[in-house]
ZASE-816201 format. One record per atom (N, C-alpha, C): residue number from 1; residue in one letter; x, y, z; chain. Coordinates in steps of 0.1 Angstrom, whole numbers, m for minus. Layout:
residues N
{vexnu NUM,"A",{X,Y,Z},"A"}
...
***
This chain:
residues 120
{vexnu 1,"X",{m202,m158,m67},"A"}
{vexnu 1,"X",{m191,m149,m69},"A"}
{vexnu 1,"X",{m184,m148,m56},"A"}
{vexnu 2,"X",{m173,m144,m58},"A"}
{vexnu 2,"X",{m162,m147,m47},"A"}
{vexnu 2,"X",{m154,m133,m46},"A"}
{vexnu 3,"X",{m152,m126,m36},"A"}
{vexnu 3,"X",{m146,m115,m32},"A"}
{vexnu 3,"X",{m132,m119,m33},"A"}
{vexnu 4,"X",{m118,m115,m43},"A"}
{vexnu 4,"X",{m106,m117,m37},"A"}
{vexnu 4,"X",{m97,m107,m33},"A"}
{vexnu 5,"X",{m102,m93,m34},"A"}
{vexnu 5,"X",{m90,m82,m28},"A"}
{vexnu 5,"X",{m93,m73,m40},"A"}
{vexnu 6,"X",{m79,m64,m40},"A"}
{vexnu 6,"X",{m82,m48,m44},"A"}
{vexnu 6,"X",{m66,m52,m55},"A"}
{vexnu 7,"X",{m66,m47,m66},"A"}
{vexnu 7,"X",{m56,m43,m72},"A"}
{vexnu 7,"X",{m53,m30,m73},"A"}
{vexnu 8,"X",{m40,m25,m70},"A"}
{vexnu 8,"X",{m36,m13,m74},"A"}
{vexnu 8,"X",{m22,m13,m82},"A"}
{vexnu 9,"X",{m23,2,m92},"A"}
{vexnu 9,"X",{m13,m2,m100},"A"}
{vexnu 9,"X",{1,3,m92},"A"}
{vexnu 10,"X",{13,1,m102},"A"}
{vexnu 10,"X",{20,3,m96},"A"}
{vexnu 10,"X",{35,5,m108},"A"}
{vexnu 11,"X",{46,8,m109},"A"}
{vexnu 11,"X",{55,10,m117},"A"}
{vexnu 11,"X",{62,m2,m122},"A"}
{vexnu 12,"X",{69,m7,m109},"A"}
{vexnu 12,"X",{74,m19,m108},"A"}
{vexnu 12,"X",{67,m32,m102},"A"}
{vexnu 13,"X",{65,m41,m103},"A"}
{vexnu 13,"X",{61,m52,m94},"A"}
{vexnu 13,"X",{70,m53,m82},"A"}
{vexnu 14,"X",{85,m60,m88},"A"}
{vexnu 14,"X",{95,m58,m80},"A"}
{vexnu 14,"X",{97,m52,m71},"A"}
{vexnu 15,"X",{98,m38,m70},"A"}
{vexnu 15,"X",{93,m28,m65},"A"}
{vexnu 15,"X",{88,m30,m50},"A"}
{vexnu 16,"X",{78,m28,m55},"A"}
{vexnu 16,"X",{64,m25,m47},"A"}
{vexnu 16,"X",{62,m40,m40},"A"}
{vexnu 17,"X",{65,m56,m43},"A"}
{vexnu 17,"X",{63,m62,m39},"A"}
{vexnu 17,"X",{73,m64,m23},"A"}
{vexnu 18,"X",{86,m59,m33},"A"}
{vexnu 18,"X",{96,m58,m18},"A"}
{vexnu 18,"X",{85,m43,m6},"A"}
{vexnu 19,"X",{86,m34,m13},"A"}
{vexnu 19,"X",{81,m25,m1},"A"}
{vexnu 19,"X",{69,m31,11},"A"}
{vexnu 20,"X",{58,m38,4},"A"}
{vexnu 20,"X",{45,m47,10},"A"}
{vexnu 20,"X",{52,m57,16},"A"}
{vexnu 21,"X",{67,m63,12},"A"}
{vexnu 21,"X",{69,m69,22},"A"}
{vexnu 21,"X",{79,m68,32},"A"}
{vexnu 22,"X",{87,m58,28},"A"}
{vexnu 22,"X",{92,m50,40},"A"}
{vexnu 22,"X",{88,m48,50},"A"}
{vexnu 23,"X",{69,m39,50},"A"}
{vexnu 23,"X",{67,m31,61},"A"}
{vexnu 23,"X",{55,m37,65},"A"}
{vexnu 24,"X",{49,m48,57},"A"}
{vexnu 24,"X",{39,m55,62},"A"}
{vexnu 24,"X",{35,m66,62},"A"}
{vexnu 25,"X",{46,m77,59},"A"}
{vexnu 25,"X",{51,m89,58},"A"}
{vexnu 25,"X",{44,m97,46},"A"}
{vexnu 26,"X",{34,m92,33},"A"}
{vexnu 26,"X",{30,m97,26},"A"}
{vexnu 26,"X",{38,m106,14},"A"}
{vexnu 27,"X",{34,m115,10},"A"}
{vexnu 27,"X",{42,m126,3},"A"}
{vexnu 27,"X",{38,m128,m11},"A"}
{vexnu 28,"X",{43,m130,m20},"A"}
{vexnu 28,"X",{41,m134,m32},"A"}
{vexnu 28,"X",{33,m151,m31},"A"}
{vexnu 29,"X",{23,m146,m40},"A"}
{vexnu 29,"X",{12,m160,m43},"A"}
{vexnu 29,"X",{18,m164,m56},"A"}
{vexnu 30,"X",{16,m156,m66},"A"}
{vexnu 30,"X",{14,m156,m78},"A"}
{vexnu 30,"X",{22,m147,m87},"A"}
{vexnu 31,"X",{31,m148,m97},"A"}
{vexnu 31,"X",{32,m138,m106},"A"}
{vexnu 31,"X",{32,m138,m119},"A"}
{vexnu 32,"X",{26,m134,m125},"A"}
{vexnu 32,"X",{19,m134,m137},"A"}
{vexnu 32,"X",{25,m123,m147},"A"}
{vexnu 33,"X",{40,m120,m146},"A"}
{vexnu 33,"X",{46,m111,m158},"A"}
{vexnu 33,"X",{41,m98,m157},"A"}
{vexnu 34,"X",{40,m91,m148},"A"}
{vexnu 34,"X",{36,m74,m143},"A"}
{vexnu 34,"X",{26,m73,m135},"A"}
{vexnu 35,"X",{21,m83,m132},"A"}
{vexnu 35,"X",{6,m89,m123},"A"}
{vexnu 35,"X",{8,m102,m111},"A"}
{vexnu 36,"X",{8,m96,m99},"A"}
{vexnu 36,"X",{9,m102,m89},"A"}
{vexnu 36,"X",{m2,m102,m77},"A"}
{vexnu 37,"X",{m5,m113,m74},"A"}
{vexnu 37,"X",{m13,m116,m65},"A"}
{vexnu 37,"X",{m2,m119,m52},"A"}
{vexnu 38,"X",{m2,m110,m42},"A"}
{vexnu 38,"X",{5,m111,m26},"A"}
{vexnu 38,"X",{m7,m116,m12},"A"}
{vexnu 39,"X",{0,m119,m7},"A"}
{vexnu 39,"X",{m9,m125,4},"A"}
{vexnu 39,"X",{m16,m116,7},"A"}
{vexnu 40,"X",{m30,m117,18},"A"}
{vexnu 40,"X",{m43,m108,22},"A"}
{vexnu 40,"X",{m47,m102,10},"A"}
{vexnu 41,"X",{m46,m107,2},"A"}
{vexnu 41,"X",{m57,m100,m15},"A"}
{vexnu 41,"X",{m56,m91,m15},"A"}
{vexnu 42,"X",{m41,m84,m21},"A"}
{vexnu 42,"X",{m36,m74,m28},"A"}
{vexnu 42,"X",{m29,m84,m39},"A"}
{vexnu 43,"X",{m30,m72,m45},"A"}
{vexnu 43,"X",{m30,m74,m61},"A"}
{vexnu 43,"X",{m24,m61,m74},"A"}
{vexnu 44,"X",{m12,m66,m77},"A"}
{vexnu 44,"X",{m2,m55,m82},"A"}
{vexnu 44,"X",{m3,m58,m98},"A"}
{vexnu 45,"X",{m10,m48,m107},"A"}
{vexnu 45,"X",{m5,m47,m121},"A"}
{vexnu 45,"X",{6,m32,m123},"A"}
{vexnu 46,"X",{13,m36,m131},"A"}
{vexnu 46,"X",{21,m26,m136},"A"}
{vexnu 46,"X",{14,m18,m145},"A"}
{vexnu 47,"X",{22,m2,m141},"A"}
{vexnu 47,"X",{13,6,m153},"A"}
{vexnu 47,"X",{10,5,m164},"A"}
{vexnu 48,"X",{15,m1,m172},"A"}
{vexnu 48,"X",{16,m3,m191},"A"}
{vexnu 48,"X",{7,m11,m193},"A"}
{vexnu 49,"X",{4,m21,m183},"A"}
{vexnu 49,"X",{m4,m30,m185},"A"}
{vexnu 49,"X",{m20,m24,m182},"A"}
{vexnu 50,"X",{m19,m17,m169},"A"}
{vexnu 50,"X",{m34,m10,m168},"A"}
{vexnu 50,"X",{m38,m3,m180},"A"}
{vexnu 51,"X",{m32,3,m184},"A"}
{vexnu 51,"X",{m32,19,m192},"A"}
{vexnu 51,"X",{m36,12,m207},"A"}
{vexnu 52,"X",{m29,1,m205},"A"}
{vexnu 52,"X",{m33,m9,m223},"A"}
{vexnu 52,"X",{m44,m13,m219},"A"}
{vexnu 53,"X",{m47,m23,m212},"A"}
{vexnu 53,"X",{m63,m28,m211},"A"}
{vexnu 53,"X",{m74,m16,m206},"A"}
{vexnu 54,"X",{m72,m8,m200},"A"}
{vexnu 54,"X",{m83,m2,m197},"A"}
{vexnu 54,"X",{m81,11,m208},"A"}
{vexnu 55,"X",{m72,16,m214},"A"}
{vexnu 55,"X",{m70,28,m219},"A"}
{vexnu 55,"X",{m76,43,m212},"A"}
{vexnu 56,"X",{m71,39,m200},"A"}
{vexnu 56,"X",{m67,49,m191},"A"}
{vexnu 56,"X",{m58,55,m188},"A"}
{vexnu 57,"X",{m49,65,m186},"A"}
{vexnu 57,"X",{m40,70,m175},"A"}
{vexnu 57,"X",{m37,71,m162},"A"}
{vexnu 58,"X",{m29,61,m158},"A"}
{vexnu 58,"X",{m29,65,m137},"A"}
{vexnu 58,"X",{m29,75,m134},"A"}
{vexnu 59,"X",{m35,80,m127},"A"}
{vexnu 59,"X",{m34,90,m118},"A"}
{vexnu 59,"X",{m28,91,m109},"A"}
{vexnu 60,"X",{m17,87,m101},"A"}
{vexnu 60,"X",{m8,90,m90},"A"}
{vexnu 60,"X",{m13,100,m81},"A"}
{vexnu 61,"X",{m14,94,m67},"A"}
{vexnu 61,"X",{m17,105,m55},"A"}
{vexnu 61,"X",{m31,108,m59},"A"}
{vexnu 62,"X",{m46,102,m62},"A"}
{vexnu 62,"X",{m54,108,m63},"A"}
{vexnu 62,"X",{m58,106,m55},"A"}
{vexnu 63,"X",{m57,102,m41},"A"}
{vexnu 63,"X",{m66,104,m27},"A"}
{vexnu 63,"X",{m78,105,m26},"A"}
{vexnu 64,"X",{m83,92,m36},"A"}
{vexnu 64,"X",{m99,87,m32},"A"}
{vexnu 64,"X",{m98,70,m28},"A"}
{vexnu 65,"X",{m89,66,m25},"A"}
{vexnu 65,"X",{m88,57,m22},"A"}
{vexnu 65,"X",{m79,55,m14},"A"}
{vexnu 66,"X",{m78,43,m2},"A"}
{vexnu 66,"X",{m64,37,2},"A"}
{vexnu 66,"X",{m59,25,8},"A"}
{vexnu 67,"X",{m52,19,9},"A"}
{vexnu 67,"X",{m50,7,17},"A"}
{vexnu 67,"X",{m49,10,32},"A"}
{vexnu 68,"X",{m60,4,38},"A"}
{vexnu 68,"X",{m57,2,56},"A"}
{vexnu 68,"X",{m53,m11,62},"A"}
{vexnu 69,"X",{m45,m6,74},"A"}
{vexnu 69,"X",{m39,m21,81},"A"}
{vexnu 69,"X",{m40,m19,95},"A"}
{vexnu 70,"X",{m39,m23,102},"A"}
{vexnu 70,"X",{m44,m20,116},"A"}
{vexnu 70,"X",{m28,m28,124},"A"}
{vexnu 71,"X",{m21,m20,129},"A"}
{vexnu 71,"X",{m13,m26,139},"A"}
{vexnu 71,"X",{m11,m17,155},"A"}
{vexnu 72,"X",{m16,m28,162},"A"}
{vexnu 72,"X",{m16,m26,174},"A"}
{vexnu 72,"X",{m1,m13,183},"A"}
{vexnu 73,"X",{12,m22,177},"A"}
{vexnu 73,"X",{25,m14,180},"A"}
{vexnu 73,"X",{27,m7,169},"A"}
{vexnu 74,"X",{18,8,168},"A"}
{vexnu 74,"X",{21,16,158},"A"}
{vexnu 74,"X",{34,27,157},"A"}
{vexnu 75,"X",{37,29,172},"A"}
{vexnu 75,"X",{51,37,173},"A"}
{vexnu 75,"X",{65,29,166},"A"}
{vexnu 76,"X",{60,15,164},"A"}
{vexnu 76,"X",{68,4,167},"A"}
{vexnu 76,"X",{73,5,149},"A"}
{vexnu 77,"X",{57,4,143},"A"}
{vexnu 77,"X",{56,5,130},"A"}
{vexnu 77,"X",{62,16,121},"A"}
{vexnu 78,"X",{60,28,133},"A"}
{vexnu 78,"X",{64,41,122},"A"}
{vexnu 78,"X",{78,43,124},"A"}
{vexnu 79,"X",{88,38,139},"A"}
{vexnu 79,"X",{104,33,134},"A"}
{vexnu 79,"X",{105,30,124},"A"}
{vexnu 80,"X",{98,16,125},"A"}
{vexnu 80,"X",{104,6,110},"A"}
{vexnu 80,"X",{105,13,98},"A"}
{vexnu 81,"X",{90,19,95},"A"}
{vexnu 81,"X",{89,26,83},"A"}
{vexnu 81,"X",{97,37,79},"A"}
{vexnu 82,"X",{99,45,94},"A"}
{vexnu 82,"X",{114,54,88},"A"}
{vexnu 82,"X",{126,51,85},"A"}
{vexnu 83,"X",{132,39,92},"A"}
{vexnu 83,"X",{143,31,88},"A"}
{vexnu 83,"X",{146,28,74},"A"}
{vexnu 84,"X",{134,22,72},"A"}
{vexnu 84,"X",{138,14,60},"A"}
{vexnu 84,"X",{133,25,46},"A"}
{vexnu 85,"X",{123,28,51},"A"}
{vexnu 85,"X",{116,43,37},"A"}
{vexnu 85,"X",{119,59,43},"A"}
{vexnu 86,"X",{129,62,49},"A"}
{vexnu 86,"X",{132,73,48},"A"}
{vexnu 86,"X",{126,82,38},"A"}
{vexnu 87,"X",{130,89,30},"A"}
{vexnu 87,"X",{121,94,24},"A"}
{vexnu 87,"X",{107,95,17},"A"}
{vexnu 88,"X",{97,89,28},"A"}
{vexnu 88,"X",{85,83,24},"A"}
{vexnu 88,"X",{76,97,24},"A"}
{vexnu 89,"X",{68,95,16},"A"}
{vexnu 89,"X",{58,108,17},"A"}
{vexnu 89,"X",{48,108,28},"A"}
{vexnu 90,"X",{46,114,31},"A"}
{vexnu 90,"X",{35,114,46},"A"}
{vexnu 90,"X",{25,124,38},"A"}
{vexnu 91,"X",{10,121,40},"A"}
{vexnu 91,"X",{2,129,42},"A"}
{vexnu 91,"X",{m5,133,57},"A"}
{vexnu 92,"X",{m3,123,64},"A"}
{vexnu 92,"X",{m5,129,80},"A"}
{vexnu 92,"X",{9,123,88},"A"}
{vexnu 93,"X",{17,129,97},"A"}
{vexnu 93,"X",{25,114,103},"A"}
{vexnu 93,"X",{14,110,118},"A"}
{vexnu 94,"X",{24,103,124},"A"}
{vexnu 94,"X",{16,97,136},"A"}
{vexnu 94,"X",{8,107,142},"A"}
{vexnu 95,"X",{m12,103,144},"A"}
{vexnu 95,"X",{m17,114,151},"A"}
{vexnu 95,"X",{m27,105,151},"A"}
{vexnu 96,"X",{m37,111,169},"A"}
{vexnu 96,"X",{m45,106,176},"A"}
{vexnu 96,"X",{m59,112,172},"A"}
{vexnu 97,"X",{m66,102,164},"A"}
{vexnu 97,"X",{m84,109,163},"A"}
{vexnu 97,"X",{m92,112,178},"A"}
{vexnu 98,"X",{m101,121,176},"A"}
{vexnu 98,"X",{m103,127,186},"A"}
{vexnu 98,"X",{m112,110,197},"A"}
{vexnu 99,"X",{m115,99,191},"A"}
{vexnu 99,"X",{m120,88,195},"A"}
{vexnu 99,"X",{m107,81,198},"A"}
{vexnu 100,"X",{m99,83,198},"A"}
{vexnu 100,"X",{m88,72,204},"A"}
{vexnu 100,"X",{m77,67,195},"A"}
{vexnu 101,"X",{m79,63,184},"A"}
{vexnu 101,"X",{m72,54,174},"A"}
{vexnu 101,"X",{m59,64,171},"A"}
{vexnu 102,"X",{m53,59,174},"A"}
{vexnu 102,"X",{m35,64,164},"A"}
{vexnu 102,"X",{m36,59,151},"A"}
{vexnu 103,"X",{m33,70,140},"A"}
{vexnu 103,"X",{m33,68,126},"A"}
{vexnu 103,"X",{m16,75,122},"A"}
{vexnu 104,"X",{m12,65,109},"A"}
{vexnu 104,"X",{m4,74,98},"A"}
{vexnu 104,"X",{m10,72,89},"A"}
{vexnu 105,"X",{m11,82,78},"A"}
{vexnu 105,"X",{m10,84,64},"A"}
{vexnu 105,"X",{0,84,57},"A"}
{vexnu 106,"X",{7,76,44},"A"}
{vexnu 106,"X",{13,80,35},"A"}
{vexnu 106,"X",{14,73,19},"A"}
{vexnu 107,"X",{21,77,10},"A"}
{vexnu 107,"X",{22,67,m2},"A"}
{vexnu 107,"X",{30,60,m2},"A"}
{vexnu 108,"X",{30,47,m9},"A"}
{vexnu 108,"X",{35,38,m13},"A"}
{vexnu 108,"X",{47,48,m27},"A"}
{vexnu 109,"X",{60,36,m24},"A"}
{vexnu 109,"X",{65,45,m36},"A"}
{vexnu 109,"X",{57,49,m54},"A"}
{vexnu 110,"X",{41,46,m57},"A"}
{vexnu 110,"X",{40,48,m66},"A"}
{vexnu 110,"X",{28,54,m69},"A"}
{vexnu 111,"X",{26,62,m53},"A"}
{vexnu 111,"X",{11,69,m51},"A"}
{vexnu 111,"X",{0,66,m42},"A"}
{vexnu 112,"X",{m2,56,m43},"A"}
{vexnu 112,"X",{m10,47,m33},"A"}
{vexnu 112,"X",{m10,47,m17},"A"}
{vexnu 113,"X",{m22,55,m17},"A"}
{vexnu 113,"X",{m24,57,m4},"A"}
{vexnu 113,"X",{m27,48,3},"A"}
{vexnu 114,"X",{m18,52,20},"A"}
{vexnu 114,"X",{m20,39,25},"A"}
{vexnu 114,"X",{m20,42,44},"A"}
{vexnu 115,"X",{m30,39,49},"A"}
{vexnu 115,"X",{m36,45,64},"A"}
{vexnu 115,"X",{m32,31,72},"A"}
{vexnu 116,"X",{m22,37,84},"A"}
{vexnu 116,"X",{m20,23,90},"A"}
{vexnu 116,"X",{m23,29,106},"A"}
{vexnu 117,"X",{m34,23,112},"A"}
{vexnu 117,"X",{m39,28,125},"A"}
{vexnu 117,"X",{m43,17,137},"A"}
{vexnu 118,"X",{m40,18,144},"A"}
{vexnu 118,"X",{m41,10,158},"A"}
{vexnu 118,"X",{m61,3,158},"A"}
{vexnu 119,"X",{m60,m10,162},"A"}
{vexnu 119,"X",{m70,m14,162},"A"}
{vexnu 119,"X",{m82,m3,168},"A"}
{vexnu 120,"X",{m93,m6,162},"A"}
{vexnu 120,"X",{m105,0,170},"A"}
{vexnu 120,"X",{m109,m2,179},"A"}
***
């Protein structure tokens, strides 16, 4: 068995595939008609499609989960990110843990939490 990444859902592919590569230079591998595999093993289905195969409902914003990324120029990162996602949801903005690391918190436009913090 082979580890390849995390899928999370999402509204649009379109979407969400430009935002991932707006702010974190990920690339389209694969697209499979509401199902996309982007570079570092993320992995995007559209809602309809979750919600049919698993006969679930998304939950949006449930904050048990999140995507982390680690960038060194984080002041650098959270320009960019205001530039271009101005209205982005923040659950924390830029802030220092009591050990050192600079973190943001926020969602992706379709819930998806996502922690981007300075190497360890």
């Amino acid at each position: 068995m082979k580890y390849k990444g995390i899928l999370i859902v999402v509204n649009d592919c379109r979407r969400a595939l430009k935002f991932y590569h707006d702010l974190f230079g990920l690339q389209l591998v694969r697209d499979n008609d509401g199902n996309m595999e982007l570079s570092g093993g993320l992995y995007l289905q559209e809602t309809g499609y979750w919600e049919k195969f698993t006969g679930k409902r998304v939950l949006s914003r449930n904050n048990s989960t999140e995507l982390y990324f680690e960038e060194a120029d984080i002041e650098a990162f959270v320009e960019k990110l205001e530039k271009l996602y101005p209205d982005i949801e923040y659950v924390n903005r830029l802030m220092t843990h009591s050990w050192g690391q600079k973190v943001v918190r926020f969602y992706d436009p379709d819930g998806n939490l996502i922690e981007v913090g300075t190497p360890v």
